[in-house]
Phi, psi and omega in degrees: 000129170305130196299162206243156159239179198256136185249129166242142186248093153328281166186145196274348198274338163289106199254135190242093163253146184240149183221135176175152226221156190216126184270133124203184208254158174288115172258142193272344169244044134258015198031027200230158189268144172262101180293122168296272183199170192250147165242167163199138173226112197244108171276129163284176194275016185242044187024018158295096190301131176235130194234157199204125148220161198239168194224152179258151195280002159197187180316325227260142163317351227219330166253031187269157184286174173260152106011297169295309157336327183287302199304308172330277214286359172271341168232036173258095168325000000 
Protein backbone atom coordinates (compact mmCIF):
# COMPACT_ATOMS: atom_id res chain seq x y z
CA UNK A 1 0.00 0.00 0.00
CA UNK A 2 1.33 3.42 -0.64
CA UNK A 3 2.60 5.18 2.25
CA UNK A 4 -0.05 7.99 3.49
CA UNK A 5 1.06 11.29 4.13
CA UNK A 6 1.00 13.33 7.26
CA UNK A 7 -0.43 16.63 6.89
CA UNK A 8 -0.06 19.39 9.50
CA UNK A 9 -2.95 21.19 10.81
CA UNK A 10 -2.60 24.57 12.42
CA UNK A 11 -6.13 25.03 12.95
CA UNK A 12 -9.17 24.23 10.68
CA UNK A 13 -10.95 27.07 12.39
CA UNK A 14 -9.04 29.40 10.89
CA UNK A 15 -9.43 31.46 7.74
CA UNK A 16 -6.37 33.79 6.07
CA UNK A 17 -7.68 35.53 2.76
CA UNK A 18 -5.54 37.26 0.81
CA UNK A 19 -6.06 39.64 -2.38
CA UNK A 20 -3.51 40.78 -4.85
CA UNK A 21 -2.29 42.66 -7.57
CA UNK A 22 0.63 43.72 -9.52
CA UNK A 23 0.90 47.01 -11.55
CA UNK A 24 3.12 47.26 -14.66
CA UNK A 25 3.81 49.19 -17.83
CA UNK A 26 4.68 47.40 -21.25
CA UNK A 27 8.57 48.36 -22.04
CA UNK A 28 8.94 48.86 -25.68
CA UNK A 29 12.54 48.23 -25.90
CA UNK A 30 12.93 45.08 -24.15
CA UNK A 31 9.47 43.67 -24.96
CA UNK A 32 8.99 42.58 -21.60
CA UNK A 33 6.25 44.13 -19.22
CA UNK A 34 8.12 46.39 -16.13
CA UNK A 35 6.67 45.64 -12.87
CA UNK A 36 5.41 48.85 -11.03
CA UNK A 37 4.75 47.33 -7.72
CA UNK A 38 3.00 44.32 -6.14
CA UNK A 39 -0.20 45.06 -3.89
CA UNK A 40 -1.88 42.90 -1.08
CA UNK A 41 -4.50 42.78 1.38
CA UNK A 42 -4.78 40.37 3.82
CA UNK A 43 -7.98 40.15 6.43
CA UNK A 44 -6.84 38.10 9.25
CA UNK A 45 -9.25 35.92 11.01
CA UNK A 46 -10.19 38.63 13.82
CA UNK A 47 -11.35 40.79 10.47
CA UNK A 48 -8.42 42.89 10.66
CA UNK A 49 -7.48 44.56 7.13
CA UNK A 50 -3.53 44.76 6.73
CA UNK A 51 -2.63 46.25 3.28
CA UNK A 52 1.04 46.15 1.93
CA UNK A 53 2.53 47.25 -1.26
CA UNK A 54 6.00 46.51 -2.15
CA UNK A 55 8.03 48.10 -5.07
CA UNK A 56 11.02 46.38 -6.82
CA UNK A 57 14.10 47.99 -6.51
CA UNK A 58 14.56 48.19 -10.59
CA UNK A 59 13.45 47.21 -13.88
CA UNK A 60 15.32 44.30 -14.49
CA UNK A 61 13.87 40.78 -14.63
CA UNK A 62 15.81 39.33 -12.37
CA UNK A 63 14.25 41.66 -9.18
CA UNK A 64 10.71 40.54 -10.12
CA UNK A 65 9.24 38.57 -7.15
CA UNK A 66 8.64 34.55 -7.19
CA UNK A 67 4.99 34.01 -6.10
CA UNK A 68 6.27 32.26 -3.18
CA UNK A 69 8.74 35.08 -2.50
CA UNK A 70 5.42 37.50 -2.54
CA UNK A 71 3.57 35.17 -0.29
CA UNK A 72 6.64 35.50 2.27
CA UNK A 73 6.97 39.18 2.61
CA UNK A 74 3.04 39.57 2.42
CA UNK A 75 2.25 37.48 5.49
CA UNK A 76 5.30 38.25 7.22
CA UNK A 77 6.05 40.86 9.78
Amino acid sequence: PPASKKVSVISSDLTLHIGFDTEYVFNPETQQNDILSYQSYVVLPDNTGISNIIYPPDSQKKSRLSFKEFLCQTITP
